[in-house]
N, C-alpha and C positions, 0 to 999 in steps of 0.2 A: 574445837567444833567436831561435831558426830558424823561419821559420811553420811546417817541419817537425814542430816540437817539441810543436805544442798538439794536432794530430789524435792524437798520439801517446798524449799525457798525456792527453786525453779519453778514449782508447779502453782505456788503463792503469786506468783510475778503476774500472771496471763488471768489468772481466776480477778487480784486487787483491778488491775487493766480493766478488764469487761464490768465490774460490779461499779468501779467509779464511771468508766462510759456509761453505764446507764442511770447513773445518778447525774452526772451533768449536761447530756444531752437535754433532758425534760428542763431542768433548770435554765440552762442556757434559751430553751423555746420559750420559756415561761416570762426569762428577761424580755428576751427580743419584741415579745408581744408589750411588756410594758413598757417599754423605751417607744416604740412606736404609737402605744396609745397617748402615751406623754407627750410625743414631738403630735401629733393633731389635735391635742388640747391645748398646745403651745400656739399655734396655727390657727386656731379660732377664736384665741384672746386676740392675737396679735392682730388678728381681721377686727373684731371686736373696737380695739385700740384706735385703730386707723380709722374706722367707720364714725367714730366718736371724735377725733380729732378733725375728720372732714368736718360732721357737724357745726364743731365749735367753732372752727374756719369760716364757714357759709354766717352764721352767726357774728361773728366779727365784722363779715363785709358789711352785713345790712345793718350793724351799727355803726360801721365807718360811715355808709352812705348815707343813714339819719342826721350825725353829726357835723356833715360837709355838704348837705344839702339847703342847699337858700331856704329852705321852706322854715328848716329849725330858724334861722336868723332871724326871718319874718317874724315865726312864734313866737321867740324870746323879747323881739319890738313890740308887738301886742302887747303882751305882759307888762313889758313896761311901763305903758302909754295907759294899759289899765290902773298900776298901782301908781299914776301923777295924780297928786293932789291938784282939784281945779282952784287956779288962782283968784277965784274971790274971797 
């Protein structure tokens, strides 16, 4: 190797350092920004999700309530009592 070669490569060390600092700093912002826009679009499915699943909750009761409600029973007696052939 040349004595050339070490002022060379010292002065390479500090110049690579600063040129890749500022290639990854913007990058590293650029993730950071995506990761976070990612995790609050995660965040408003997941509200999204839940809001939807209350729905279909509240839904289930008021079927649960139709179907254990005396009134259906009634209903379903009617119906019956409609489709009895009268015995003459």
């Amino acid at each position: 190797m040349s004595p050339l070669m070490i002022p060379i490569f010292a002065l390479m060390i500090p110049i690579v350092a600063i040129v890749s600092g500022a290639i990854v700093k913007p990058w590293l912002a650029l993730r950071e920004k995506q990761l976070d826009q990612q995790a609050s679009m995660t965040a408003e499915k997941a509200a999204q999700y839940a809001a939807q699943t209350e729905r279909l909750e509240q839904r289930v009761r008021v079927l649960e309530r139709i179907v254990t409600d005396r009134g259906a029973d009634l209903s379903s007696e009617i119906e019956l009592l409609r489709d009895a052939r009268p015995l003459n």
